[in-house]
Every structure is written in C-alpha cells, then in structure tokens.
N, C-alpha and C positions, 0 to 999 in steps of 0.2 A: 391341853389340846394344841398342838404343833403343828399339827398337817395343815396344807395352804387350802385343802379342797375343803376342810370344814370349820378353817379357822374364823372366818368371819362369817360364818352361817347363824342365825337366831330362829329362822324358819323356815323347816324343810316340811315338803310337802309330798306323800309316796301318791304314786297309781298303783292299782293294785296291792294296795296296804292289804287287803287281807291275807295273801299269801305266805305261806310258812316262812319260808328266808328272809321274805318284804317287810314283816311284822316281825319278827325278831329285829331284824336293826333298828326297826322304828323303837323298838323296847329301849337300846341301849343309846340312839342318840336322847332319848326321851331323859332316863337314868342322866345323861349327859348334860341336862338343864337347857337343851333347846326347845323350842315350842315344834312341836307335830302336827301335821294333821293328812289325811288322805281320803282318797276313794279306791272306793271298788262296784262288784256288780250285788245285788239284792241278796243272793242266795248268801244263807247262815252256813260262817264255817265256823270253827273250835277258836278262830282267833277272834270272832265276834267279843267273846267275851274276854279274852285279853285284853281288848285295846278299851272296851268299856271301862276295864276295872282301873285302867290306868287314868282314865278320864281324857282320852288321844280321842280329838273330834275325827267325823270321817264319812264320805257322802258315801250310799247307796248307788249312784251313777256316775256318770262319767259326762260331767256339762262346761264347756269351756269358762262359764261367769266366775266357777270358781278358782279361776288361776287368774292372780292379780301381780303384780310388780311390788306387792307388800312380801312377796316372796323368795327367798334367796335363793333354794335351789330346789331341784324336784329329782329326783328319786322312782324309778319305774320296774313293774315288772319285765323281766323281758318278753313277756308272753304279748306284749304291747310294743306302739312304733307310733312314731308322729302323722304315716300314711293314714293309722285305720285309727287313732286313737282323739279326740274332740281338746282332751284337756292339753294333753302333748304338741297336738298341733299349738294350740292359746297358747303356748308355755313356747315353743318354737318363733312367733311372731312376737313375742315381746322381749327375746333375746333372755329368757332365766336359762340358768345355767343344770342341763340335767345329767343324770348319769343312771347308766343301768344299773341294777341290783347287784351284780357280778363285780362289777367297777366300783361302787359304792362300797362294798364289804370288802373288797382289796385296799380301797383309801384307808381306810377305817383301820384295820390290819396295820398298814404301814408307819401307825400312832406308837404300837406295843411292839413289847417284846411275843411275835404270834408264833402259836404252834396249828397247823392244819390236821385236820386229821379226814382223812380219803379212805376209799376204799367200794368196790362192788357193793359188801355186805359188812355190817357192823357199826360203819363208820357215825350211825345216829347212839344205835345208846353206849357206845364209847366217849361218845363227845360230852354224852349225858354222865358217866361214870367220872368222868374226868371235870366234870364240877362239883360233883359233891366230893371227890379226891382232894378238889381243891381248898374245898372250907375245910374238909377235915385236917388238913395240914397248913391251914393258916397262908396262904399262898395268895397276894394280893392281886388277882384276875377279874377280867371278865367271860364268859362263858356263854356264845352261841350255840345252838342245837336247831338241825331243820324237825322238828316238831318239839307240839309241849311234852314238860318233862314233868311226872308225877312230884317228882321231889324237889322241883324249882316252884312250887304253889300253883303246878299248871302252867306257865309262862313259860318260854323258848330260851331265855335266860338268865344267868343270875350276876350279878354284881357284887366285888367281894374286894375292888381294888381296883387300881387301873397302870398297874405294871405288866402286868401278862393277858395275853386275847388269846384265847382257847377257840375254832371256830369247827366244824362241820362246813367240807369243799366238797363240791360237788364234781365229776366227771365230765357230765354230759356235757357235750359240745365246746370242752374242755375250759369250763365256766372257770375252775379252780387258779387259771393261771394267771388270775387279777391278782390273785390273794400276796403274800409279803411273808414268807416262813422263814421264824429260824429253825423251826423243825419239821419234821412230817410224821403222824403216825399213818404207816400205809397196812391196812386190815386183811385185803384181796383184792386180785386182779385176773379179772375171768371175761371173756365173751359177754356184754351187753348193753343195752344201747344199739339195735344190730341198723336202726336207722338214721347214726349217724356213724357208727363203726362197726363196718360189715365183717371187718375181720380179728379174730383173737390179737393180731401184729398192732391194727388200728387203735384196740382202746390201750394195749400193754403201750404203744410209745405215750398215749397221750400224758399216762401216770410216770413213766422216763422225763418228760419236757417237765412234768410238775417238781419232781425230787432236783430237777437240773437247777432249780429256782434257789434252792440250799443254799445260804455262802459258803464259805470256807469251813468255817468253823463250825457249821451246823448240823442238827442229829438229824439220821433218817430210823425210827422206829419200826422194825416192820414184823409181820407174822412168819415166821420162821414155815410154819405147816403149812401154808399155802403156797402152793408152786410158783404161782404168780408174781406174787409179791416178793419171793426169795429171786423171782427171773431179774426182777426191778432192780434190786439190792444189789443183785451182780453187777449188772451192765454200770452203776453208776460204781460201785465199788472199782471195776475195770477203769475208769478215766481216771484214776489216782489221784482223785482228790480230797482234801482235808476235811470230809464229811465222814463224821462219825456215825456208822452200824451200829445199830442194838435191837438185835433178836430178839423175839419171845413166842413163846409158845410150849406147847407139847413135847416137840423134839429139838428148842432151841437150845445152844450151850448158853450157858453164863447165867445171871444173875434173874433172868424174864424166864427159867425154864417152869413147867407147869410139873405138878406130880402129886400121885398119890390123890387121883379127881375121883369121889364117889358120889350116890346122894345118902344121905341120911334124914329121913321123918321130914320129907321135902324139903329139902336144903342143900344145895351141892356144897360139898366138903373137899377143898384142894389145900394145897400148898404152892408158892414160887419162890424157888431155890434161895434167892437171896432177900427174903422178905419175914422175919421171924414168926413163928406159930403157924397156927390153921387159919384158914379163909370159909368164910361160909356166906354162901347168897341165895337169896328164894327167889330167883328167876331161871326157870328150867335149862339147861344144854350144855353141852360142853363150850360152843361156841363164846356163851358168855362169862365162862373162868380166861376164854382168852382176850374178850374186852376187858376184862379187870386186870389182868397182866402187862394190858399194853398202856393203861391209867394207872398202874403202878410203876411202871418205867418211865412213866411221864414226871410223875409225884419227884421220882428219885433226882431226874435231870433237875428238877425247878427248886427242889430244896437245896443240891448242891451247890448252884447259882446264887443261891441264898446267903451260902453261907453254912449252911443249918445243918445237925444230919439227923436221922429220925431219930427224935427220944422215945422210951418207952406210952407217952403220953399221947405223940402223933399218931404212934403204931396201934394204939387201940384203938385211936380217932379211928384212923383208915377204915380199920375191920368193921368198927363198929355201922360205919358207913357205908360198906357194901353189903353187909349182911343186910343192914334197912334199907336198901335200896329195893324201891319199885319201881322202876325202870320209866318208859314213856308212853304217852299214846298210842295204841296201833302197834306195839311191839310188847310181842304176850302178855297185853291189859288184859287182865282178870275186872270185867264189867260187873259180872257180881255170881251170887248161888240162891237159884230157889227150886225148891224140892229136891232138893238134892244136885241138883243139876247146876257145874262151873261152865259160864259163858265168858269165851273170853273173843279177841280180837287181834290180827297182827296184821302189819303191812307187807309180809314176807310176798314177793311177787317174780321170783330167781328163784327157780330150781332147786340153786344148792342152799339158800336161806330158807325155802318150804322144808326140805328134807329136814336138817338140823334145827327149826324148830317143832315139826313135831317129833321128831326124835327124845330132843329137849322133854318135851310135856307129859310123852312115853314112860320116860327115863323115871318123871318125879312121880308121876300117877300110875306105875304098870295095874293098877287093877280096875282102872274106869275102860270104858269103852269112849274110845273117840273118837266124835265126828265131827265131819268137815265140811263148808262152803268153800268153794274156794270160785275167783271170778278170774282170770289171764288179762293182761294188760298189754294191749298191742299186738295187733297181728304180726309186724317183724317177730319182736321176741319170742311171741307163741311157737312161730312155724320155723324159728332159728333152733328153738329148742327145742320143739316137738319131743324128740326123742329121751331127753334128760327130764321135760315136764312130766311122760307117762311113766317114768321111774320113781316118785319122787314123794308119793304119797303113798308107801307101805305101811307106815306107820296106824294109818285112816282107816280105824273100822267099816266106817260110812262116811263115801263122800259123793259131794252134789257138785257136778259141777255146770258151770252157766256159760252163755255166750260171753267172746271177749268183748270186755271194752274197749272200747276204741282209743283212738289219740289223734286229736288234729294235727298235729304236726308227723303223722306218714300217712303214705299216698301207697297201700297195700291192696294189691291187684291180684293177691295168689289163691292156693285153693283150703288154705288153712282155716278151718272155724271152730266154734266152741264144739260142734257135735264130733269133728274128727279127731281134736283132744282129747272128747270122750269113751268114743268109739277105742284110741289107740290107747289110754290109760284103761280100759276096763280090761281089756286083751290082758294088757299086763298082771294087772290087780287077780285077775280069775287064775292067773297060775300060781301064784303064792298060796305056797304049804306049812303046814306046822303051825296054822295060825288057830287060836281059839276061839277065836270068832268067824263067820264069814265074812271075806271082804267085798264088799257092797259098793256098788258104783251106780250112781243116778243119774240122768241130764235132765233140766227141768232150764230152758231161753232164758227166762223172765226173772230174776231172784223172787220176787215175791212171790210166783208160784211153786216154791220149794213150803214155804209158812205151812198152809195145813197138815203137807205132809210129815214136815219135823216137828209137828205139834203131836203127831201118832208116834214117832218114833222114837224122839227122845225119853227115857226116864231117868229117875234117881240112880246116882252113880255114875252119870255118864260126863263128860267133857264136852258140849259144842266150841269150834272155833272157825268166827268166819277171817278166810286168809283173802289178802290180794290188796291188790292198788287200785281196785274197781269202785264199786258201788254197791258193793252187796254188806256192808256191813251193819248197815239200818236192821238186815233182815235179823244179825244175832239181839240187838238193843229190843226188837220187838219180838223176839220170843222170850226172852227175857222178862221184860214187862206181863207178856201172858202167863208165864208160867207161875209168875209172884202174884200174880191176882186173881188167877184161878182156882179151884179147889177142886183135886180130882176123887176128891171123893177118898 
C-alpha cells in the first residue's frame, strides 16, 4: 500500500457505511488489514449483513461521541455534509482528515493497475462478470461491484490479489472522474440523470471527460451496438491519441464480435469471434452475452499484460464460469418457485434496461405468462422519458404499475405522475396485436395494495417480476412467502 492518502491510516471510520459503494470499500480496506468501523441510519439494508459477517462494528445513528482523534480518517457518504451531518461536524472540529466516497474510491484506484467500467446500463453485472472472469483465469485483482454479487458469497467484492482494481464508476454528477483508469469498459451512453443532465450532449461529454482520463497507453473497451458509446469512441478516437479501441458486440469487427446468440433449455448459447468454442449462461438477454464479451475483452487485455496467453485450461475456466454465473441482487434474481410460480426481482429502472430485460426472461420462458410490478424512480426521468417508458413493457402480460418514487435530490414541479405513466402506457399496451394473451394494465398508488390482487391472479406457470429502483420489491418477497405457505387446495 503506497498511496499517501491510506498509507498511514490503521482506522478508518465511514458515515453511511451502509451504502452500496460506502460498504463495498469498507469490504476491501477491511480485506486490507485496517481496523473499520461506521454508522448509518436504523433501517435494515442487504449490507446489514455484510458487514456483520465481516465482524466491521457500526452504529445505527449518527452521535458526534463516536468520532474521537483515535481516528485517522473518515470516509462519508455523499448523501451527507458537515452542515447537516453531527459525526462530520465532530470529525470537522478535531481536524480528522475526511474524504468522500467518490474520492476515497479514486485514492484507492490510484494503488493498482485500475480498469473502470461505466455505463447507463450494464455496467453492475459486467463488473460482477469480470470477477468471476478474473478467478477463473488466475488474474491477481481486486473486484468492486455497486451491489452484492451472488457469486462473490453475497459481498460487493472479491479479493484474488492486489495487482489489478476492477471497479463499477458511477455517472451521476460525474462521481467517476475521481477514479485512476488504465482502461475503461464503456457499456452505453443514453439520456439520464435528466436532473443533473438535462440533455443527451450533457451526460455523452460527462462519459468524453471520463475516457479523457486514459493515459497514453490505455484501452478504451466499448459496446460497438450502442450508438452512444461508439459516439464516445469517436470523439476520443478523433484527438489522435495513443488510446487503444476494442470493440465488442453484435456488430463489432475483431476479436469481441458476438454471433450465432440463441437460447437453448434456458441457456443463451453464443459465440465471440476470437474466443474458442460455445458460451453458454442461464441469465436471460441478449444484453448479457454483451456483458460477457466485454469481461472477455477484459480477461484478454489482463492475460496479455501477464505474459500469459489462454491455455486450454483457462479457456474452460472462463466458460465454465459464466455458464455458473448467477449474476447479482436486483438484476434478474430469481428469489425462488412455489406452485409453480418464478419470482424474480431486477433494479432495471431505464427504459432501455426494462425493455431488454424482459425481452431477456421472454426470450428463455416463451411459454409462462409474465407479470409485472414495476415502481418509476424520479419525476425528471419518469416525465424525460415518458414516451420511451410507455413503449417499454410489450413484453408484460400483466403489469401493475404504482406511483413514482421520489428522490430528494430533485425539486419536480411538473405534471407527470404515476397515473399519467399509466394512463399513457395502457394506451400503448391496448393496441398490441398478435398477442396470445391479453395485455393487461393496472394502477394500484400504494404497492401493497396490488397483494390481494396478485394473490388472485397469479398461477402455476406464470413469471412474477417486480422491476424498478423504488420500493416495491418487498411486494414480490411476500408473495412469494404466501404462495410457499399456502395450500390452494
């Protein structure tokens, strides 16, 4: 450990340790043999029991007693500030040295050899794909993810080395350009965020200023079939500099191209060009043969670096690796089956990530009927997208959908709410023909009160998935429960 920001640190201290990104670093300086410890607020999140298991102390509130000068440095969410915040302030008047979350994970970064990987859509269980890539070809990393990952034991990441930092960069409010890349994988770059970049120009330069971070020498990985991300590609391709392009996708040239994508006995079955044999993985879509294309472009860069080149031995690792891969929390987790009936859950809360993953779920189950919760997150994005949200769910035998959840951080004064989503996706929904089922559209405010009625509607065969970045997902876990405990006879 070299960096000056955590070279003589023994006890770091987070605010808002419970937070997905906040608790992931806590993981890896933890792994790192410093002593941890944090607060947050009461309410149980998924990382409750990460940090339990790790034995990382950590208050339920936020009381200045517990920040003392036995402290080296402290570590915050940014959802937090010394204005509004009791320990920050304490930590302010005894001069500890702090850093935001954003800044912390770019120090940290600037230890290793880092790859970021960004993106609208993808960019989590890519990051997730590209750790298990990594064990499977022996590659001495470490590997953040902004959520738990099924195949990390649950934990946000894994530890396999400490030559290479694998991270998940976030966008908004262009947090990503703390981080220290020698490479980039860039996934998509579409409209959103619309309140803090109102325009398609705003968030494409943010992901420009990110790639601009590249040195000389460094790879930009990106998705060939997104328009977005091929606009990115250009524009830095155009300064003529000694950053290395590598395509991948569906319609890329060279070695990342995708082909010959079917499912078979729920399994998508592909190929990439320059990768020997079949691919097969039981997570539905096409989108995620292109997370595994751009984790195998990754794989390729890091062995080269190595030294190394795939043996026959790696190469089954890999496969073997994605085909067992069950992906992460909140992205098409399959929660369980009773009475026939798959409950699953995704954080897909973008348009184009609703569409392609139930496409995805379509694609592996055409013979269940599927239905859907879904909740909108944020008045901007709802009424940015309006028009692409009430497209978006063709897929949806039956779907519910509920008032948006809000976001403290925008100040939305317009006339967009969850019943006009409704209202404009049912419109939609009613003229879709050729369909075998009727497509069904409900609004029901409250999530909970959708329960009874999905308690009538669902049977054996069917698909429930609740989608979004809201709160409604409680509702799939307790039907779930009821439906495993109930006996209908």
């Amino acid at each position: 450990m070299t960096d000056a920001v955590f070279k003589s640190c023994s006890n770091i201290y987070f605010v808002g340790i419970k937070g997905t990104g906040v608790c992931a670093l806590a993981e890896l300086i933890h792994d790192a043999g410093m002593f941890v410890s944090g607060s947050d607020i009461p309410e149980v999140f998924y990382t409750d029991a990460i940090l339990k298991k790790l034995k990382i102390p950590f208050y339920v509130e936020f009381d200045p007693v517990h920040i003392t000068k036995k402290i080296d440095m402290i570590i915050y969410s940014a959802a937090y500030s010394a204005d509004s915040n009791p320990e920050l302030a304490r930590a302010q008047e005894l001069g500890i040295p702090m850093l935001k979350y954003t800044d912390a994970l770019g120090a940290w970064s600037s230890q290793f050899d880092s790859t970021g990987i960004c993106g609208v859509h993808g960019k989590t269980t890519t990051t997730a794909i590209c750790g298990v890539l990594m064990k499977a070809a022996r590659l001495p990393s470490q590997v953040l993810v902004g959520s738990a990952v099924i195949d990390f034991d649950e934990r946000s990441t894994i530890t396999l080395g400490d030559k290479y930092f694998i991270a998940e960069t976030c966008e908004y409010r262009r947090h990503f350009l703390s981080f220290h890349p020698q490479r980039i994988i860039l996934t998509s770059v579409e409209c959103d965020h619309q309140d803090y970049f109102p325009t398609y120009e705003s968030i494409r330069g943010a992901f420009v200023e990110y790639c601009r971070l590249l040195p000389d020498d460094g790879q930009l990985i990106y998705c060939a079939d997104d328009p977005g991300a091929g606009e990115v590609a250009g524009i830095i391709a155009k300064e003529k500099r000694d950053v290395e392009l590598i395509p991948y996708g569906f319609t890329a040239p060279g070695n990342f191209k995708i082909i010959s994508y079917n499912v078979q006995n729920e399994r998508a079955v592909f190929s990439v060009a320059g990768f020997p044999g079949e691919i097969k993985m039981r997570i539905p879509g096409r989108h995620e043969a292109l997370n595994a294309a751009a984790s195998i472009a990754l794989v390729y860069s890091l062995v080269k670096k190595e030294g190394r080149t795939l043996d026959d031995n790696t190469i089954k690792s890999v496969k073997d690796a994605l085909e067992n891969f069950k992906s992460t929390k909140r992205r098409s987790e399959i929660i369980g089956e009773a009475k026939g009936i798959i409950f699953m859950d995704d954080y897909g809360h973008h348009p184009t990530a609703i569409k392609t993953t139930l496409e995805g779920i379509k694609s592996f189950y055409p013979s269940r009927r599927l239905v859907v919760s879904f909740m909108s997150h944020t008045y901007t994005r709802t009424s940015a997208l309006l028009e692409e949200f009430s497209h978006c769910f063709n897929d949806a035998d039956i779907l519910f959908l509920h008032k948006i959840y809000a976001s403290a951080r925008e100040n939305y004064k317009g006339g967009v709410n969850g019943r006009v989503l409704f209202e404009k996706t049912a419109a939609v929904r009613g003229n879709i023909t050729n369909s075998k089922n009727k497509k069904e559209t409900f609004y029901i405010d409250e999530v909970d009160g959708a329960f009874s009625s999905l308690c009538e509607i669902l049977k054996s065969g069917d698909i429930f998935i609740t989608l979004g970045a809201g709160n409604n997902w409680p509702l799939g876990e307790k039907l779930f429960k009821y439906f495993k405990e109930v006996n209908h006879g």
